[in-house]
C-alpha positions as CSV (number, residue, x, y, z in Angstrom):
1,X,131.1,60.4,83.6
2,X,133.3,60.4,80.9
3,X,134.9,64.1,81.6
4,X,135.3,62.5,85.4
5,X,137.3,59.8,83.9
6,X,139.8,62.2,82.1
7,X,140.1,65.0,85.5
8,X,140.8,61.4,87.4
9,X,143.6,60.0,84.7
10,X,145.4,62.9,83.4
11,X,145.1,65.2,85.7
12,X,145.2,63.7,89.2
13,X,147.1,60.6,90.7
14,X,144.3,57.8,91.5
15,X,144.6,58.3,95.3
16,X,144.4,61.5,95.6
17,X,141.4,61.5,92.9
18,X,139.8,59.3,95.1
19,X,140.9,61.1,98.5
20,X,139.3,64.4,97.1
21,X,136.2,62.1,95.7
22,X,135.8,60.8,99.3
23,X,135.9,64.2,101.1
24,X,133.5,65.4,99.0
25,X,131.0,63.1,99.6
26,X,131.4,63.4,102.6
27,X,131.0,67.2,102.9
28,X,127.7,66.4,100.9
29,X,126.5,63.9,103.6
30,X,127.1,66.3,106.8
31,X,125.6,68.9,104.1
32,X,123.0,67.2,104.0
33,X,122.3,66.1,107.8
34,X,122.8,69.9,108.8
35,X,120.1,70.5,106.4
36,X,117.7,68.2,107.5
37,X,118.3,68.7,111.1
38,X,117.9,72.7,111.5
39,X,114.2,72.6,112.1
40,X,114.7,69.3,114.4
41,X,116.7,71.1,117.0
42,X,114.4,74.2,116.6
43,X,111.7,71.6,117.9
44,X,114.6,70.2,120.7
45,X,115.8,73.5,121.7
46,X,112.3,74.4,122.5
47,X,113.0,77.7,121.4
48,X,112.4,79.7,117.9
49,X,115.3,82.6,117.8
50,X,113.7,85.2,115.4
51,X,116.3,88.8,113.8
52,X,113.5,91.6,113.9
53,X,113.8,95.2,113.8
54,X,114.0,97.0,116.9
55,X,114.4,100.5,115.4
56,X,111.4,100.8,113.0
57,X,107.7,102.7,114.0
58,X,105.4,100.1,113.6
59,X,107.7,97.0,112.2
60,X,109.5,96.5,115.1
61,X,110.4,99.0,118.0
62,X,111.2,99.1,121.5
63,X,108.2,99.4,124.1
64,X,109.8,102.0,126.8
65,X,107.3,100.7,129.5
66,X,108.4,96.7,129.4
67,X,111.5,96.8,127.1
68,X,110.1,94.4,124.9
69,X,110.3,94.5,121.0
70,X,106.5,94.7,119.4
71,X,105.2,95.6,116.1
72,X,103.7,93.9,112.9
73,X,106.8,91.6,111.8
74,X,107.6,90.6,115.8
75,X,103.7,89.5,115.7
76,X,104.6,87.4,112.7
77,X,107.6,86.1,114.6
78,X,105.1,84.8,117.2
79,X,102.6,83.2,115.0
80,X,105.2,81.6,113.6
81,X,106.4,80.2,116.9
82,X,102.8,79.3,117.8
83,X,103.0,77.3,114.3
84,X,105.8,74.6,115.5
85,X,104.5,74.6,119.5
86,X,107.8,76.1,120.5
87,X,108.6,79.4,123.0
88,X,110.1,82.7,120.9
89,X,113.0,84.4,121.5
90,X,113.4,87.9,119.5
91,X,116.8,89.7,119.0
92,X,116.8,92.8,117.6
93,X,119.1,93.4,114.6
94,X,120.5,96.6,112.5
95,X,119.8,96.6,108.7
96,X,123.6,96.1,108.3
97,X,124.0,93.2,110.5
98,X,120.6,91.1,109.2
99,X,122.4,88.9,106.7
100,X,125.4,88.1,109.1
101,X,123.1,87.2,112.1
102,X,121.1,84.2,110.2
103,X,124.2,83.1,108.0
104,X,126.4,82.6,111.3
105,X,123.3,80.9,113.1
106,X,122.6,83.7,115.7
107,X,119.0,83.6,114.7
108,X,117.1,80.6,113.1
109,X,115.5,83.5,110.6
110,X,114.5,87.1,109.7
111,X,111.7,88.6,109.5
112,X,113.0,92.6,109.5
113,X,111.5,94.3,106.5
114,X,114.3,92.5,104.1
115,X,113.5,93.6,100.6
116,X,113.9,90.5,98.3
117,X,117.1,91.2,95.8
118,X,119.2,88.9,93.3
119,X,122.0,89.4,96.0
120,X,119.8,88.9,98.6
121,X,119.0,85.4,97.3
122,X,122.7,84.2,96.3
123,X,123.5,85.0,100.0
124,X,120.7,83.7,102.2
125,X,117.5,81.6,101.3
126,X,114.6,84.1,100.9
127,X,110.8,82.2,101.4
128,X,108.1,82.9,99.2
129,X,105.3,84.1,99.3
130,X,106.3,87.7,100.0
131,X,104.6,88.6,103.0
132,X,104.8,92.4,102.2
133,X,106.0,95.2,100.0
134,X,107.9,98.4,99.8
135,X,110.1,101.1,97.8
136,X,112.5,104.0,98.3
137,X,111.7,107.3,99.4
138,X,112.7,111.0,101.0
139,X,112.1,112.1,104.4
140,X,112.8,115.6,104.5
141,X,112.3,118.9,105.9
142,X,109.1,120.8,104.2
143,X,111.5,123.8,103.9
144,X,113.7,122.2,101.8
145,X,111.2,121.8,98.8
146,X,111.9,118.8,97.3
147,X,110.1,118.0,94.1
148,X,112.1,115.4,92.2
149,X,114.9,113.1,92.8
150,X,117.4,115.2,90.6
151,X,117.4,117.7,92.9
152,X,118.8,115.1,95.2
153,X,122.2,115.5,93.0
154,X,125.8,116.2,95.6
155,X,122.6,117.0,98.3
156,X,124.3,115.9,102.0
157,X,121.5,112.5,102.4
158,X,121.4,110.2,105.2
159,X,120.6,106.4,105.2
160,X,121.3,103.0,106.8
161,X,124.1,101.0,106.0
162,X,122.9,97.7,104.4
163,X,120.1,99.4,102.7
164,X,119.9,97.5,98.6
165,X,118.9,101.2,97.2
166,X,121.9,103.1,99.1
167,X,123.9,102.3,95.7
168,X,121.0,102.5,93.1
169,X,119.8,105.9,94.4
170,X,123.7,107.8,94.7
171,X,124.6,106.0,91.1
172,X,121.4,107.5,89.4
173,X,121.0,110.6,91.0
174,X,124.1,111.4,92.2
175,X,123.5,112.0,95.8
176,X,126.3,112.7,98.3
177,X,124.9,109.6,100.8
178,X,126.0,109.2,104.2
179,X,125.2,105.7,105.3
180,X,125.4,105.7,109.1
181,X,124.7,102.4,111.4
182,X,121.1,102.2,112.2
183,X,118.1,104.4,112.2
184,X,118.7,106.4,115.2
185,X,121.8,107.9,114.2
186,X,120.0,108.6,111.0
187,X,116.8,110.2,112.5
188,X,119.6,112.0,114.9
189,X,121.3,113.2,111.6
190,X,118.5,114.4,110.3
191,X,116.7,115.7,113.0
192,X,120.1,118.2,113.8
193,X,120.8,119.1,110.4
194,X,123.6,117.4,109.3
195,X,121.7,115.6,106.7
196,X,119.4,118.0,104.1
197,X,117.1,114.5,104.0
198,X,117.0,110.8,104.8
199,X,116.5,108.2,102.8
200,X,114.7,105.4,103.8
201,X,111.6,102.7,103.0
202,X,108.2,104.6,102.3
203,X,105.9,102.3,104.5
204,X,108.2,103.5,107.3
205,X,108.4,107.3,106.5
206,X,104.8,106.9,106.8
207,X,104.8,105.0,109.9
208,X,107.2,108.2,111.1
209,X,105.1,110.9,110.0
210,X,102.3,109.4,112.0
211,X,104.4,111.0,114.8
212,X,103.7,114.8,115.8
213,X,107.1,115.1,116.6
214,X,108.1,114.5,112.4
215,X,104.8,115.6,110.7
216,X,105.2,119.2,111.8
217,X,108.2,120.1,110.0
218,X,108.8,116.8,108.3
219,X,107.4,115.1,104.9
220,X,107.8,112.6,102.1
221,X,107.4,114.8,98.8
222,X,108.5,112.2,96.6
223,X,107.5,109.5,94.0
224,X,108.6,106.3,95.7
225,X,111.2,104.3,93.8
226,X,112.5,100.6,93.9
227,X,109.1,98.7,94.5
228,X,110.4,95.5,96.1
229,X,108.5,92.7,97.9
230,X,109.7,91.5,101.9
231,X,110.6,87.8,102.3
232,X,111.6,86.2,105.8
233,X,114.7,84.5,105.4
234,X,117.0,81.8,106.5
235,X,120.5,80.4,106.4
236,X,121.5,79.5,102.8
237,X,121.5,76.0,103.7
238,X,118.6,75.7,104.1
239,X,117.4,76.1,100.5
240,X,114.9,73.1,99.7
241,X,114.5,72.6,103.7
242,X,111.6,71.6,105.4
243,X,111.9,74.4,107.2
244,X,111.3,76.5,104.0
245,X,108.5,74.4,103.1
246,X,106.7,75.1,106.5
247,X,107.2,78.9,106.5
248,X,106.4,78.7,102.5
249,X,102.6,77.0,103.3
250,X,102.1,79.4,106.8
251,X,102.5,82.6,104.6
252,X,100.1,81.5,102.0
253,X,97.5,81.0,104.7
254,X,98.4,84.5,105.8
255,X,97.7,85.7,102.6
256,X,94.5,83.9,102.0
257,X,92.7,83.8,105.0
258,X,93.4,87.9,105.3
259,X,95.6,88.0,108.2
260,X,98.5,90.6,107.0
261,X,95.5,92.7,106.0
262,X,93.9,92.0,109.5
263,X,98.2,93.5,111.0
264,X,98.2,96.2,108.9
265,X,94.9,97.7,110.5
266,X,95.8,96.5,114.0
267,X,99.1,98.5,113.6
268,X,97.8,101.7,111.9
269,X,100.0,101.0,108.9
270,X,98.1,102.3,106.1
271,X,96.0,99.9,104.1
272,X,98.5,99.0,100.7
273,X,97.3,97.7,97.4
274,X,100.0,95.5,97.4
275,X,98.1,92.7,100.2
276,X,94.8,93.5,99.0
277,X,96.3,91.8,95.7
278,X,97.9,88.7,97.3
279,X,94.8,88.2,98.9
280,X,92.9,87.9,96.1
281,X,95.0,86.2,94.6
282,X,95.6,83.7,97.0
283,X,92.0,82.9,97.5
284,X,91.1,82.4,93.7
285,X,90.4,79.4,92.5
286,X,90.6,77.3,88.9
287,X,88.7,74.4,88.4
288,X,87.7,73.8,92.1
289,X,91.4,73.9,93.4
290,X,93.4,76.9,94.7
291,X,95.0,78.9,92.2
292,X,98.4,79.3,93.8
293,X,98.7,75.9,95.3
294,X,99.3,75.3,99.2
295,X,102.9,76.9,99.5
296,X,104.7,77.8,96.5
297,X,106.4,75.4,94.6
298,X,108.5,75.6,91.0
299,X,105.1,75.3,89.1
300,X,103.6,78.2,90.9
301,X,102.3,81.2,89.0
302,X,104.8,84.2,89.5
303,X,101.6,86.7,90.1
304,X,101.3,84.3,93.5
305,X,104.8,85.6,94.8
C-alpha cells in the first residue's frame, strides 16, 4: 500500500491515478466474468469445439470412406463431450497452427499430441494429468544407415513447423532442418528424396511403420530424445477455471480406471511404460485415500503428473 501511495503522489496526477486505478479494475472484473463464463456457454452453445490432429496414423487422421477425423485423441475429444452432455464438433489443426486456434477461441481446447513445455505453459493453460507421453526421433531410409544423432550434423532433415524439438535437435546436432507446414508435405519430402530423414514424435514413426507402404524401406534407427509428457490445453484464461478443474478430475479417472491403457490396444499403438505407470500410480492408495487426490491440485505429488 505504501509504494501505491508514492506511484499515486509523485508520479501521477490524482485523476488520472484514479482513472488508470478504475480501468484496471475493471479489466479484472470482465477478466474475471470471461473466465467464469467459458464453460457456461460451452453448456449454452450445446456444442464442445475440440483442435485434433487430422494428419497423424493413429492420433488423429482422416477416414477416406466418411471423411470424418478418428483416432485415439478424437476418442478422447468425445468422452470428453459425453462428460458435460453436450454434441462435439472436431476441427482438424496443423502442429503450427495448435496454439493460435485455442488462444483466438476457434476451438474451446486441444487435444493434438501437444508436448507439455515451459513455453507451452506461459502461452496457453496446459491440464494435468498428462494423458500421454512422447520423445524425438528419426524416420529414415534403411539405406541411409543411421546410427547416432551426430551423423545427423548439415544432413538435409525434414520436420513440422511448430514442433518444440525443431530447435533443440539443429542446435545440438547441427542438422540442416527444413521445417515444412504439416505432415504430408513432410512424408511427401521424404518419401521423394528431398529430405535424407524426417524428424518427427516416436509413438508416431511407430504408428507409420505399421504401414507396408513405410516399413519396407523405412525405419526408426535411433535412441529417442526429448521424453515429454501430452497435456490437452486451453486458452490462457482459463488458468484456475472450472473448466480446468473438470478436465483435471476426468483425466485422473482415465488414468485410474485403465481407460488410455484400454485406447492404446483398441488403436494398435504399442503398449508404453509410460501409462502402465500412471496407472499405478493413480490407483494407489495411502492410508485408505487415493494417493494422487481426485484431480490434481498444488499439493499433489509430481510423480502423479
Amino acid at each position: 500500500m505504501h509504494t501505491t501511495f508514492l506511484f499515486q503522489s509523485k508520479v501521477l496526477p490524482s485523476r488520472l491515478f484514479k482513472d488508470m486505478m478504475g480501468w484496471l479494475l475493471l479489466s479484472l472484473v470482465l477478466a474475471t466474468s470471461v473466465h467464469a463464463d467459458v464453460l457456461d456457454r460451452i453448456m449454452a452453445r450445446g456444442e464442445l469445439i475440440v483442435g485434433v490432429k487430422k494428419d497423424v496414423p493413429l492420433w488423429g487422421m482422416l477416414d477416406p470412406a466418411s471423411g470424418q477425423i478418428k483416432g485415439f485423441e478424437p476418442d478422447l475429444a468425445r468422452l470428453v463431450a459425453q462428460e458435460l452432455g453436450v454434441k462435439l464438433q472436431l476441427v482438424g489443426v496443423q502442429t503450427s497452427e495448435r496454439e493460435e486456434a485455442v488462444v483466438s477461441g476457434r476451438v474451446d481446447m486441444l487435444i493434438a499430441t501437444l508436448s507439455d513445455t515451459p513455453q507451452r505453459r506461459i502461452s496457453m493453460t496446459l491440464v494435468q494429468p498428462h494423458y500421454y507421453s512422447s520423445g524425438v526421433n528419426l524416420l529414415a531410409r534403411k539405406s541411409q544407415g543411421f546410427k547416432q544423432w551426430s551423423e545427423l550434423r548439415n544432413r538435409r532433415v525434414c520436420g513440422r513447423r511448430g514442433a518444440f524439438y525443431n530447435r533443440l535437435v539443429t542446435v545440438t546436432y547441427g542438422t540442416d532442418l527444413i521445417a515444412l507446414y504439416g505432415n504430408e508435405l513432410t512424408f511427401a519430402a521424404l518419401r521423394d528424396g528431398r529430405c535424407e530423414a524426417l524428424l518427427h514424435d516416436d509413438i508416431a514413426i511407430v504408428a507409420m511403420l505399421q504401414n507396408p507402404m513405410w516399413a519396407q524401406d523405412f525405419e526408426m534407427p535411433l535412441d529417442t530424445l526429448y521424453n515429454v509428457p501430452w497435456s490437452m490445453a486451453l486458452a490462457p484464461t482459463e488458468r484456475g477455471s472450472r473448466f480446468e478443474a473438470r478436465l483435471s478430475k476426468l483425466v485422473a479417472s482415465w488414468h485410474r480406471g485403465g481407460l488410455l491403457r484400454e485406447l492404446e490396444t483398441q488403436w494398435g499403438v504399442p503398449p508404453t511404460a509410460y501409462l502402465k505407470e500412471k496407472e499405478q500410480i493413480w490407483q494407489r492408495k495411502a492410508s485408505g485415500v487415493w494417493y494422487c487426490g481426485d484431480q490434481v491440485t498444488t499439493t499433489t505429488p509430481l510423480e502423479c503428473l
